[in-house]
TIKOLKE-59956 format. One record per residue (C-alpha): x, y, z; residue number from 0; residue in one letter. Coordinates in Angstrom, 1 decimal, padded with zeros to 4 digits, always signed. Layout:
REM residues N
<miro <X,Y,Z>,NUM,"a"> ...
END
This chain:
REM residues 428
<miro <+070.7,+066.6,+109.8>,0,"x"> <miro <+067.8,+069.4,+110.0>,1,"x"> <miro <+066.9,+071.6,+107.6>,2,"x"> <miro <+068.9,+074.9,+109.4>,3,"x"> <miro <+072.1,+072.6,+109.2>,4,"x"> <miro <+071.8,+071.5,+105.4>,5,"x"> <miro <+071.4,+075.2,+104.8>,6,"x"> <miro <+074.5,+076.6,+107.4>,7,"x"> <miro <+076.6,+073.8,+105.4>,8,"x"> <miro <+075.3,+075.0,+102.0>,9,"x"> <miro <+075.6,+078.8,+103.1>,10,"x"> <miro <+079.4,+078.1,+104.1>,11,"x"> <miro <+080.5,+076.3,+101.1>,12,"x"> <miro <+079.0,+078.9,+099.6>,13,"x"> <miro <+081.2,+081.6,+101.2>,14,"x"> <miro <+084.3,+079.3,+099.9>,15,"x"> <miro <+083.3,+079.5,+096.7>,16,"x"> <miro <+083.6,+083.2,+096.4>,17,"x"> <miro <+086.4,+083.1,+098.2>,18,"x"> <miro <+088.6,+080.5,+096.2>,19,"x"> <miro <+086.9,+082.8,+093.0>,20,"x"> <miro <+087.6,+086.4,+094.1>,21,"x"> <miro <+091.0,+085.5,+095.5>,22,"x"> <miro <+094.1,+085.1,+094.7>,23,"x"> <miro <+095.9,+081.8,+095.4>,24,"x"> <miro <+099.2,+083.2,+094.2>,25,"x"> <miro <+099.0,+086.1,+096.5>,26,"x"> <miro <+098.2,+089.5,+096.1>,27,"x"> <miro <+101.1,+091.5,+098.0>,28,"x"> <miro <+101.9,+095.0,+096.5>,29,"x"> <miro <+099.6,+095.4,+093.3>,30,"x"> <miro <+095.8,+095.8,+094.0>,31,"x"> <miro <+093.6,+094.5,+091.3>,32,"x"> <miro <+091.0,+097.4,+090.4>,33,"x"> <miro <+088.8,+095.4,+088.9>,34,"x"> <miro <+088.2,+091.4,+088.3>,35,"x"> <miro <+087.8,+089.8,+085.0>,36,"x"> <miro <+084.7,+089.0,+083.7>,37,"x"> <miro <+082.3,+086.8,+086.5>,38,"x"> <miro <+079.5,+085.7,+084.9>,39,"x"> <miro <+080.2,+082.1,+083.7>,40,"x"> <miro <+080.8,+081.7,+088.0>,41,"x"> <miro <+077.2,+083.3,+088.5>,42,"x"> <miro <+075.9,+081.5,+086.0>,43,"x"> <miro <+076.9,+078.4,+087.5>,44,"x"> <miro <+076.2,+079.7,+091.4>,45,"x"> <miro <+072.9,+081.2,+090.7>,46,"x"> <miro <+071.1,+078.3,+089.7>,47,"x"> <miro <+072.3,+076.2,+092.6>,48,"x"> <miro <+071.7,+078.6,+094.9>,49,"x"> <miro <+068.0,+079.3,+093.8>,50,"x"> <miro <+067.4,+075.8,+093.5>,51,"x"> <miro <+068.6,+075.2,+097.0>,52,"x"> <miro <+066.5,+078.3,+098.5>,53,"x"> <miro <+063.3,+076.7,+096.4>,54,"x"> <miro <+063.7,+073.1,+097.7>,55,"x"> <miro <+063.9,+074.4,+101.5>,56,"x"> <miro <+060.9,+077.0,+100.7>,57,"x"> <miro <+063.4,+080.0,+101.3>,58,"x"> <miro <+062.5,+082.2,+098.3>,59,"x"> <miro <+059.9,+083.6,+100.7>,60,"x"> <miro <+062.5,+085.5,+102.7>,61,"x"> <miro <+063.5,+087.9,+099.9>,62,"x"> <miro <+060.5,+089.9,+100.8>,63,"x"> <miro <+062.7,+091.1,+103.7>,64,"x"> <miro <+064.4,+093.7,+101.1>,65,"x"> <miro <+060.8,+094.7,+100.0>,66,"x"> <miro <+061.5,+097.6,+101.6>,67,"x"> <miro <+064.1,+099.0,+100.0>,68,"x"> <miro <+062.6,+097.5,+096.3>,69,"x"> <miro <+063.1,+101.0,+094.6>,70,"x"> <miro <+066.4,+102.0,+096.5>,71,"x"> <miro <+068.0,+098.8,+095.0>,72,"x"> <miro <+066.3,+098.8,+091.9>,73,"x"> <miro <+067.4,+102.1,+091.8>,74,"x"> <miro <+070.8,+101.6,+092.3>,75,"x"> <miro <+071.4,+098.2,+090.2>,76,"x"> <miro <+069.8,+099.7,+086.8>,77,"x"> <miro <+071.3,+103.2,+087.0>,78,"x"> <miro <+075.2,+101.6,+087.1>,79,"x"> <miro <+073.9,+099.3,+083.7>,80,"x"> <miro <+072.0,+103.0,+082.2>,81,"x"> <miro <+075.1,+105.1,+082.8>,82,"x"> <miro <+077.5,+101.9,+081.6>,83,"x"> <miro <+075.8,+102.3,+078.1>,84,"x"> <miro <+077.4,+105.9,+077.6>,85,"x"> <miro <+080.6,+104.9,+078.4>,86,"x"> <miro <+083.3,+103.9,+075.4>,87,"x"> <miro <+083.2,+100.4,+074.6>,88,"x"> <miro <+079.9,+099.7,+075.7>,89,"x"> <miro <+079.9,+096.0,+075.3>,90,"x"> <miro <+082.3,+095.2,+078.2>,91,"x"> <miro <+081.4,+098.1,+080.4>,92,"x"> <miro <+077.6,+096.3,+080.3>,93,"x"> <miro <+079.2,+092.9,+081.1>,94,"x"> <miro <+080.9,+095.2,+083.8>,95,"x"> <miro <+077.6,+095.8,+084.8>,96,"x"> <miro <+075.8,+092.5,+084.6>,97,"x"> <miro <+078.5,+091.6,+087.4>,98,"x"> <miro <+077.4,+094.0,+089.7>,99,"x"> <miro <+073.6,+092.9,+089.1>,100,"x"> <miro <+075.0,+088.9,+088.9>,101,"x"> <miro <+076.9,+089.4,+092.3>,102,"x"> <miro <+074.2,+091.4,+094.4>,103,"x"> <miro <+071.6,+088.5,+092.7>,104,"x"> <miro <+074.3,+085.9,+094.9>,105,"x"> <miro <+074.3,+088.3,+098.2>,106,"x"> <miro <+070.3,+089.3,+098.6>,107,"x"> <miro <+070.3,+085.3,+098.4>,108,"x"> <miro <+072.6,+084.1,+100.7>,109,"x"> <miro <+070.8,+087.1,+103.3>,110,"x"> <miro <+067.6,+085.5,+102.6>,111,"x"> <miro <+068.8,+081.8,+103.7>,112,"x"> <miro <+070.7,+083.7,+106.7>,113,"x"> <miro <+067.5,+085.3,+107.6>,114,"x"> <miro <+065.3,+081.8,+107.4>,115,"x"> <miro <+068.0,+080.9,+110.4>,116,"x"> <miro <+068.2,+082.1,+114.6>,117,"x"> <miro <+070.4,+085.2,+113.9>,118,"x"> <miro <+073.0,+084.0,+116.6>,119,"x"> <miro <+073.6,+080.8,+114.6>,120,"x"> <miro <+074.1,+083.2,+111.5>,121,"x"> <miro <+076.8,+085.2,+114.0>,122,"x"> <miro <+078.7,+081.6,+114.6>,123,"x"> <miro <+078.7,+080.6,+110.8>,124,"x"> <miro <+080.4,+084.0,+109.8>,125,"x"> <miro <+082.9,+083.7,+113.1>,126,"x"> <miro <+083.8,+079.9,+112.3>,127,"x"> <miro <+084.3,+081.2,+108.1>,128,"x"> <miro <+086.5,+083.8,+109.0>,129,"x"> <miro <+088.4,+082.0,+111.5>,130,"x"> <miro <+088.6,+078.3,+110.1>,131,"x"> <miro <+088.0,+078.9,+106.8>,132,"x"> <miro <+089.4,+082.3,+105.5>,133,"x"> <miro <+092.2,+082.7,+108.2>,134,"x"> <miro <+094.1,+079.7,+107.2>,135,"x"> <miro <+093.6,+079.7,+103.5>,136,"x"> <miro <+094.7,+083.5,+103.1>,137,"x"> <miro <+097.9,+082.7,+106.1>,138,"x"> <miro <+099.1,+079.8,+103.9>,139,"x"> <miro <+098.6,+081.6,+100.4>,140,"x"> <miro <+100.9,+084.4,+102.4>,141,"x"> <miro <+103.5,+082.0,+103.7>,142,"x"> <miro <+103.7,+080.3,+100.6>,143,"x"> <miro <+103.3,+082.9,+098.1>,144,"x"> <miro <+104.4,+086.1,+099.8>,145,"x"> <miro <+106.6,+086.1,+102.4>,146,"x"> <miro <+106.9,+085.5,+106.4>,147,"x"> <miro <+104.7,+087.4,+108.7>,148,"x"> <miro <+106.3,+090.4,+110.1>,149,"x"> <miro <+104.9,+093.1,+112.9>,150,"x"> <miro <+105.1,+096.2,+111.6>,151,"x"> <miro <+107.3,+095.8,+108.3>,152,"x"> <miro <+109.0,+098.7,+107.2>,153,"x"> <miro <+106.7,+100.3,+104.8>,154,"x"> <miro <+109.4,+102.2,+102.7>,155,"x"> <miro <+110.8,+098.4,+101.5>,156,"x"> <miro <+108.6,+095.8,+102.4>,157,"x"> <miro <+105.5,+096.6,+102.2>,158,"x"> <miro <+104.6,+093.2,+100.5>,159,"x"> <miro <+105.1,+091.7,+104.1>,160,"x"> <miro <+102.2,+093.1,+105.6>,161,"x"> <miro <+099.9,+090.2,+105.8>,162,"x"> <miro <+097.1,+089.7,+103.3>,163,"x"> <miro <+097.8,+086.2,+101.2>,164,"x"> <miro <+094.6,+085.9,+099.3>,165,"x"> <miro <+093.4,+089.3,+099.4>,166,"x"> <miro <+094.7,+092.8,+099.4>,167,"x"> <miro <+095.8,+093.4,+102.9>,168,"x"> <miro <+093.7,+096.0,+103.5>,169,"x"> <miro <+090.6,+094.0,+102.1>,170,"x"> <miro <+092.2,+091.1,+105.3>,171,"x"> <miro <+092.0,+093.2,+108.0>,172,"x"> <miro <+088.2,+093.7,+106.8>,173,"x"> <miro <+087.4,+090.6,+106.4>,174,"x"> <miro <+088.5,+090.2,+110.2>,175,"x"> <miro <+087.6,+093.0,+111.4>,176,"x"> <miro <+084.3,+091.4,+111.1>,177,"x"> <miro <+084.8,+088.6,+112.1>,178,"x"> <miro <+086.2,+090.5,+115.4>,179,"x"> <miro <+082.7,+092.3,+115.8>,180,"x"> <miro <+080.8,+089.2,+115.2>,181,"x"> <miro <+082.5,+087.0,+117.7>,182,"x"> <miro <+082.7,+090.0,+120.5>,183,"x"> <miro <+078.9,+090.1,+119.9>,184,"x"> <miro <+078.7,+086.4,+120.8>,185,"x"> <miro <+080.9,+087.0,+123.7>,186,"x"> <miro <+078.8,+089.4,+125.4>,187,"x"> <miro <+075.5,+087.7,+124.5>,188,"x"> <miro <+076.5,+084.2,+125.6>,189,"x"> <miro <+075.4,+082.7,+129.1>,190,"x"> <miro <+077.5,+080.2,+130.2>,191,"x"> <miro <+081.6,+080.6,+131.2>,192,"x"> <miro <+082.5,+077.6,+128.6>,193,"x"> <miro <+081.0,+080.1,+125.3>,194,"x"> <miro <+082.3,+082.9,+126.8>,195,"x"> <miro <+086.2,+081.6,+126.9>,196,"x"> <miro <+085.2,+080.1,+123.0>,197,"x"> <miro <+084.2,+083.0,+121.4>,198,"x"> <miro <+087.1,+085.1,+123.5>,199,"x"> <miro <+089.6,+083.4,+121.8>,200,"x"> <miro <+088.1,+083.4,+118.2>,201,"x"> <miro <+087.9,+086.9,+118.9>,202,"x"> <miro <+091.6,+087.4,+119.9>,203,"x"> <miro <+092.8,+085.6,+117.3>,204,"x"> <miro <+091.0,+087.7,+114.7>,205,"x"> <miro <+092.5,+090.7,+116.2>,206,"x"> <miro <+096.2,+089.3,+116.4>,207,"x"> <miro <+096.0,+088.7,+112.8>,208,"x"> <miro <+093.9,+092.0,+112.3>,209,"x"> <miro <+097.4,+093.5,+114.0>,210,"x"> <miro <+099.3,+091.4,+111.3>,211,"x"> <miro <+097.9,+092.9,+108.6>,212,"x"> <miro <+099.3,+096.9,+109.6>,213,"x"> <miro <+096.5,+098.4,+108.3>,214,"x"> <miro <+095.7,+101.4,+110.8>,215,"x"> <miro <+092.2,+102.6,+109.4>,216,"x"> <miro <+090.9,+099.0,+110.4>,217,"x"> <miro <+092.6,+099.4,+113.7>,218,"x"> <miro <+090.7,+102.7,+113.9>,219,"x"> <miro <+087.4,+101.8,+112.6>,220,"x"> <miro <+087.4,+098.5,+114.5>,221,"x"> <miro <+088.1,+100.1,+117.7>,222,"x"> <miro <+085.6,+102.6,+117.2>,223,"x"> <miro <+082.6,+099.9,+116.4>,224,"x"> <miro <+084.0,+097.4,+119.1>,225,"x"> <miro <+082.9,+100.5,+121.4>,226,"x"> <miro <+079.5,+100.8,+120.0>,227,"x"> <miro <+078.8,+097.0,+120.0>,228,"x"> <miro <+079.9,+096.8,+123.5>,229,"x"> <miro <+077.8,+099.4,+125.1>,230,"x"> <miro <+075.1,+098.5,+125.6>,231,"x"> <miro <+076.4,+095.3,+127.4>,232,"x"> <miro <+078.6,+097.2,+129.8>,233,"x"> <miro <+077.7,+098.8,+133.3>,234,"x"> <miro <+077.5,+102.3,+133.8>,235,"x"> <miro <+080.8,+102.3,+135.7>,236,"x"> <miro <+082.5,+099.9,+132.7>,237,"x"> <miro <+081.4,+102.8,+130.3>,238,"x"> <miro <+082.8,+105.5,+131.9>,239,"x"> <miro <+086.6,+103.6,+132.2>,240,"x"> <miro <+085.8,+103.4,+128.5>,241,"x"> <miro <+085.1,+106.9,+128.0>,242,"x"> <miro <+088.0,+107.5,+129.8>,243,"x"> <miro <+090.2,+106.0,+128.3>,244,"x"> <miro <+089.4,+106.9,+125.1>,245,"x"> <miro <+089.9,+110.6,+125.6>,246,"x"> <miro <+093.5,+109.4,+127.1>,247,"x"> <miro <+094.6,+107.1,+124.4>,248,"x"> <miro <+093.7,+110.2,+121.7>,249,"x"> <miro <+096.2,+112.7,+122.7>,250,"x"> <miro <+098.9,+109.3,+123.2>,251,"x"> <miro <+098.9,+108.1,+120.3>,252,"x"> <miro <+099.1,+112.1,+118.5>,253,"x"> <miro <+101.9,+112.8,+120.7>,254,"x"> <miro <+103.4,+109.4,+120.1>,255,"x"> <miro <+103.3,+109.9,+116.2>,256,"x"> <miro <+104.7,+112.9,+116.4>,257,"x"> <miro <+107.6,+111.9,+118.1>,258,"x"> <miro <+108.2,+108.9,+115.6>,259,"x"> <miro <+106.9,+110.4,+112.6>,260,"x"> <miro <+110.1,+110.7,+110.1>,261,"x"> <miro <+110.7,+113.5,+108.0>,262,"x"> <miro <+108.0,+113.5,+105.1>,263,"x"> <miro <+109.4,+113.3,+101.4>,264,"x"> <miro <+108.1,+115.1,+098.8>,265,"x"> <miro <+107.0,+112.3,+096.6>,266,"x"> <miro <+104.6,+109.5,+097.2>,267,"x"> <miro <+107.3,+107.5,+098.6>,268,"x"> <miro <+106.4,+108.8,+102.4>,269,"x"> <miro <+104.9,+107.6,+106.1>,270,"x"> <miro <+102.2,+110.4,+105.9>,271,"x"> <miro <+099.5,+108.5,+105.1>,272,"x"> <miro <+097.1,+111.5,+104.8>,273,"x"> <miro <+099.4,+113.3,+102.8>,274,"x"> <miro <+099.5,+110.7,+100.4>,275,"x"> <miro <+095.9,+110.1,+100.2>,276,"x"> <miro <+095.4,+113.9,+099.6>,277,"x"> <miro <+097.3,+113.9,+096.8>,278,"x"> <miro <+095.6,+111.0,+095.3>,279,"x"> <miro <+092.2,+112.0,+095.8>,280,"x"> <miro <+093.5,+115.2,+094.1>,281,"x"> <miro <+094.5,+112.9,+090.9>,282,"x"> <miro <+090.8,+111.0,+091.5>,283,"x"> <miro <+088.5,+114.5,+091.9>,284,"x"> <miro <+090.3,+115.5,+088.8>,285,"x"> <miro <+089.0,+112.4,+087.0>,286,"x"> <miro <+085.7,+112.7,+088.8>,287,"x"> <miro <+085.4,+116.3,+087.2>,288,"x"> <miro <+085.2,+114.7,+083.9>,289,"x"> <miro <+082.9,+112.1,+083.7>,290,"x"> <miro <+080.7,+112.6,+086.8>,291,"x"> <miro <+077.6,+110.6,+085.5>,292,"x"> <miro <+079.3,+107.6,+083.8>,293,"x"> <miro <+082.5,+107.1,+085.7>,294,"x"> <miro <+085.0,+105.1,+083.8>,295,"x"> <miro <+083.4,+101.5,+084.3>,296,"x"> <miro <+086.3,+098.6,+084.9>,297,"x"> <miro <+088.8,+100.7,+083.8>,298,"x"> <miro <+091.2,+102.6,+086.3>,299,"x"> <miro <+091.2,+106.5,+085.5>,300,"x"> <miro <+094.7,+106.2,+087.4>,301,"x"> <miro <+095.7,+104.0,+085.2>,302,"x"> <miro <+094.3,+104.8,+081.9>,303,"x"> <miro <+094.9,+108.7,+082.1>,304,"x"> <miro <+098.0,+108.0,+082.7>,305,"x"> <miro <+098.1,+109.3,+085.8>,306,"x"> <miro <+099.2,+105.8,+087.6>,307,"x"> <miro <+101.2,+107.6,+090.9>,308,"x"> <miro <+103.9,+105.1,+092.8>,309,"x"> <miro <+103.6,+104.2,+096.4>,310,"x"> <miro <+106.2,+102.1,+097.6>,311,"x"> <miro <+107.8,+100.8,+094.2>,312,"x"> <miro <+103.9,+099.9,+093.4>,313,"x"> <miro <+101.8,+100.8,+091.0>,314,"x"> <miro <+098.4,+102.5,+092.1>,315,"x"> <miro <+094.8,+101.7,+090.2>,316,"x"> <miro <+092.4,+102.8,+092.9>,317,"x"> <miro <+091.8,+106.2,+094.4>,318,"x"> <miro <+092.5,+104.9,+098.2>,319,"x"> <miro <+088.5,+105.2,+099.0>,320,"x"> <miro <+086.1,+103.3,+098.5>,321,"x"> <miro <+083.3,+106.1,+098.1>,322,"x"> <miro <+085.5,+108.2,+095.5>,323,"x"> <miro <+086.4,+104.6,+093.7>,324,"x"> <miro <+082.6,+104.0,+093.1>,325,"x"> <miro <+082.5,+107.4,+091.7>,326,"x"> <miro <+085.1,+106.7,+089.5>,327,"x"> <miro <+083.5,+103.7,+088.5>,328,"x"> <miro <+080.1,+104.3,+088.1>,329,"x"> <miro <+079.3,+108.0,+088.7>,330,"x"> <miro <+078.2,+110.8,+091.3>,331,"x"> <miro <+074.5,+109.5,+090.5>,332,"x"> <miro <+074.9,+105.9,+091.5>,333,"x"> <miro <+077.3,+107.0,+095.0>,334,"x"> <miro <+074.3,+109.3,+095.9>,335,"x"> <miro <+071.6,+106.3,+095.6>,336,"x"> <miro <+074.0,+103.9,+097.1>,337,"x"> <miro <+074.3,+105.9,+100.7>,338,"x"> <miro <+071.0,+107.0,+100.8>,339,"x"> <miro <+070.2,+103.1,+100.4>,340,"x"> <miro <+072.3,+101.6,+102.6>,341,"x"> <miro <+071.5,+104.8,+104.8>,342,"x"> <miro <+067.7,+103.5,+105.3>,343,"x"> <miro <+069.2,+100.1,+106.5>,344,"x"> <miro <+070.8,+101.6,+109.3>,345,"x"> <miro <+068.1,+104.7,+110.2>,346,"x"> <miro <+066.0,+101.1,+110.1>,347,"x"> <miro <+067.9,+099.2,+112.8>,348,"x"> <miro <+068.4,+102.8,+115.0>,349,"x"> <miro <+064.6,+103.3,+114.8>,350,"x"> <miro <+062.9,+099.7,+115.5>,351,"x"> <miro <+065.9,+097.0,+116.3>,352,"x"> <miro <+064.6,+095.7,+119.2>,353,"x"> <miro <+066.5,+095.8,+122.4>,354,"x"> <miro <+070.3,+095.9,+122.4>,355,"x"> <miro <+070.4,+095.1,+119.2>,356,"x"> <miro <+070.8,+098.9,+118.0>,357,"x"> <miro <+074.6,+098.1,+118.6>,358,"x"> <miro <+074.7,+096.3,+116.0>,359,"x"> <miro <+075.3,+099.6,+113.9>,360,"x"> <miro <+078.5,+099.3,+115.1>,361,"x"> <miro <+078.3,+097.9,+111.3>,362,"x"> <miro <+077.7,+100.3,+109.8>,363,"x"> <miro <+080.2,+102.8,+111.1>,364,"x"> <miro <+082.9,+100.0,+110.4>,365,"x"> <miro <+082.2,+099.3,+106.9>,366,"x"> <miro <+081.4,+103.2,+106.4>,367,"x"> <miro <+084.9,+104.2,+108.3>,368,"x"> <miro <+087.8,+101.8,+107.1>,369,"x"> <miro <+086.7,+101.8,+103.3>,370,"x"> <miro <+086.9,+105.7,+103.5>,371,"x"> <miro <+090.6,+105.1,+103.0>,372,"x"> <miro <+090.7,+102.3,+101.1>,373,"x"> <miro <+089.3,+101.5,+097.2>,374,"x"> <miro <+087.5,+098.6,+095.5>,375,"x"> <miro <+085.2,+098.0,+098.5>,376,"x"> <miro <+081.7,+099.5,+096.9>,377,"x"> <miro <+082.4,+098.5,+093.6>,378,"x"> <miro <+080.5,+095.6,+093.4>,379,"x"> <miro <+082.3,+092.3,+091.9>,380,"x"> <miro <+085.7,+092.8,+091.9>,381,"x"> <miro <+086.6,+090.7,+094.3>,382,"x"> <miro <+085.6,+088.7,+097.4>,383,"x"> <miro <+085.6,+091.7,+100.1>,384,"x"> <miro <+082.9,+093.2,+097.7>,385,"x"> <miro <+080.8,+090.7,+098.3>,386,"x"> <miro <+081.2,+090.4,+101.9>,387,"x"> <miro <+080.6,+093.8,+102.5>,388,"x"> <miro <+077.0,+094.1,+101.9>,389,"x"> <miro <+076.4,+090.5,+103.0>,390,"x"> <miro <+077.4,+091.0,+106.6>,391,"x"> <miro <+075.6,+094.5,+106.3>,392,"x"> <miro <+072.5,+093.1,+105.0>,393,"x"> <miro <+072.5,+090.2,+108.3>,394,"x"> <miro <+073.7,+092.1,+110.3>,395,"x"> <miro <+071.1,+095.3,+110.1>,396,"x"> <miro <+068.2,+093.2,+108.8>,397,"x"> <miro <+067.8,+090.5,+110.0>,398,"x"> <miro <+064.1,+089.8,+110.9>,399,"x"> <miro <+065.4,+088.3,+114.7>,400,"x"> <miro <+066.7,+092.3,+115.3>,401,"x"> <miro <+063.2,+092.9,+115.0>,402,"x"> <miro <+060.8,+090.7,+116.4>,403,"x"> <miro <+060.9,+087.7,+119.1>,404,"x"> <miro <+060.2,+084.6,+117.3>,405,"x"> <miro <+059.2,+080.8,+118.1>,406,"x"> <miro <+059.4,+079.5,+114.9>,407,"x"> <miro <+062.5,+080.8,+113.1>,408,"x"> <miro <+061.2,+079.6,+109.2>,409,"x"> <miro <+057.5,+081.5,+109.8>,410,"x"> <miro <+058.7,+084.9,+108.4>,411,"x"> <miro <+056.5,+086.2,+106.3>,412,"x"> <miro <+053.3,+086.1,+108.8>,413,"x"> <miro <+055.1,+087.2,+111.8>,414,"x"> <miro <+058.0,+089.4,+110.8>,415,"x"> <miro <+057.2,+091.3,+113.8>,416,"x"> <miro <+054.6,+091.3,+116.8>,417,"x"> <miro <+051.3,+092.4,+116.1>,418,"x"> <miro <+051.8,+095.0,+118.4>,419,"x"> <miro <+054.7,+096.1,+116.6>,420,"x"> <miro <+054.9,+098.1,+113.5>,421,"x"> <miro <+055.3,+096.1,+110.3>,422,"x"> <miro <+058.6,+097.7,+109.6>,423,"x"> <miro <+059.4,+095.6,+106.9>,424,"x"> <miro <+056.1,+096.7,+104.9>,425,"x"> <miro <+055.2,+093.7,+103.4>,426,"x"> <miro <+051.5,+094.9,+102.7>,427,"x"> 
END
């Protein structure tokens, strides 16, 4: 085998790992975990293979492709350890800590083996994980563990049956949601009729199980980036159906709520899913107010206050966004450097992706949009979604391919882009 396939293998055992470590074989239905156990005896043992497999193949090299951003994450990784220390029980909040730093250690290098390969074969290995590898581990755990797989469960009883096995069900649908956006990427960008039909049906399948999993702000964020990807593949006559459309389905689907919408209770026991997040962010602000530069670490202010609200006959531990969780857990400070980092990377593909490839924000408005109604996506290592977040955000927005044509795939550091190309890297 070649060096790229020793490395695609490695790279997707890898992603098994993480997820047989982060999830939960026995099924996590109604009660969402808001934050792991303690991770670093796995790091300890991942890190050193994964370095040792990045040295042997000469890949180190290819973490200069976050020189860039050097002081943003710098910025970000030492201020959640600094504002742990003035916390209560300093000694696990810093082990808290040394997870996030452990974790993002794994995920800038996994990036840099993803970015030493052709950024279409990074696209298939993500696609064939999702679908061949996370799909059927997460549907068996939910089969097994959980409960058949119903479409559209009543919320107000079973809301354990809305399909997530291994993970939260939420933290599914975003697992497939990208795997969705990758696979329609490799849809539109492949040449021959036989790929086309192959990476259509990944792609359906990720969405019937996206569908599964009842979770509308995916539907919505999903929908909204599957636009974005597409455009700039489509006709001029294709976009305007699509505009079209879109400005039809709006007022449908308000008018359609309104007509099925039942009567709203009074407690959190209710179909109005803004209503309820309101009144949880409420709960969350409150908590915010009073320890804006520290947060509270691993610990669950809705828990700990007791404050703990019940949705469904379940107990809540996370604020129901992800931005307003990482608050919680690590301060207004560390939320602040965190968008304005992950803010460059996308201002970074807008301004000098090369071609087409500007679509490929559609990223960043999905993993902006969905977690801004769900918790425990920014927190760092508390499970397996945390990790895939900023993975597929880091390959897909910076990726050196996005940026330059290349001949030789491994020769990054000399040719990141053309030389009549801005460095935009910066590697001087």
């Amino acid at each position: 085998m070649s060096r790229t396939t020793y490395t695609m293998v490695f790279m997707g055992l890898l992603l098994t790992a993480l997820l047989f470590h982060f999830g939960d074989l026995q099924g996590i239905s109604s009660v969402q975990k808001a934050e792991a156990p303690n991770h670093v005896l796995f790091f300890a043992v991942v890190l050193p293979v994964q370095i040792g497999v990045m040295a042997w193949f000469g890949y180190l090299r290819h973490l200069q492709v976050f020189f860039r951003f050097r002081v943003g994450l710098s910025l970000f990784l030492l201020t959640a350890l600094l504002v742990s220390l003035g916390r209560d029980d300093a000694a696990s909040q810093v082990r808290n800590a040394f997870n996030i730093m452990l974790s993002y250690m794994v995920i800038l290098g996994f990036c840099a083996m993803a970015y030493a390969i052709d950024f279409r074969k990074v696209m298939q290995l993500v696609v064939l994980f999702v679908v061949f590898v996370f799909l059927p581990a997460t549907t068996f755990t939910h089969l097994t563990k959980v409960g058949p797989l119903v479409l559209f469960p009543d919320r107000t009883t079973d809301n354990m049956l809305r399909f997530g096995g291994m993970l939260y069900y939420a933290h599914t649908a975003m697992v497939l949601g990208v795997g969705g956006l990758f696979s329609l990427w490799l849809l539109l960008t492949s040449d021959t009729l036989k790929d086309k039909v192959w990476y259509g049906v990944l792609f359906l399948i990720a969405n019937v199980f996206l569908v599964y999993t009842d979770c509308r702000s995916a539907w919505g964020g999903v929908g909204l980036s599957y636009v974005l990807l597409a455009f700039p593949y489509l006709s001029s006559r294709a976009k305007y159906i699509i505009a079209g459309c879109a400005l039809l389905l709006l007022p449908a689907f308000l008018l359609g709520k309104s007509l099925l919408a039942k009567k709203v209770a009074t407690n959190y026991n209710t179909e109005s899913d803004f209503q309820f997040r309101m009144r949880i962010w409420q709960y969350a602000i409150r908590g915010i107010e009073r320890q804006p530069v520290t947060g509270y670490g691993s610990k669950s202010f809705l828990e700990s206050d007791h404050k703990a609200t019940t949705d469904l006959d379940e107990e809540l531990n996370d604020p129901h966004s992800a931005t307003i969780g990482l608050a919680l857990q690590s301060g207004l400070l560390v939320v602040l450097i965190f968008y304005v980092l992950f803010g460059q990377m996308a201002v970074l593909c807008y301004k000098h992706a090369l071609g087409a490839y500007w679509s490929m924000l559609s990223l960043c408005v999905f993993w902006f949009f969905v977690p801004f109604f769900w918790g425990n996506v920014y927190n760092g290592a508390g499970g397996f979604v945390q990790l895939f977040f900023p993975i597929s955000y880091f390959i897909g927005l910076l990726h050196p391919d996005l940026y330059r044509s290349r001949e030789q795939p491994a020769d990054l550091i000399k040719a990141v882009v053309p030389k009549s190309q801005p460095n935009v890297y910066n590697y001087a």
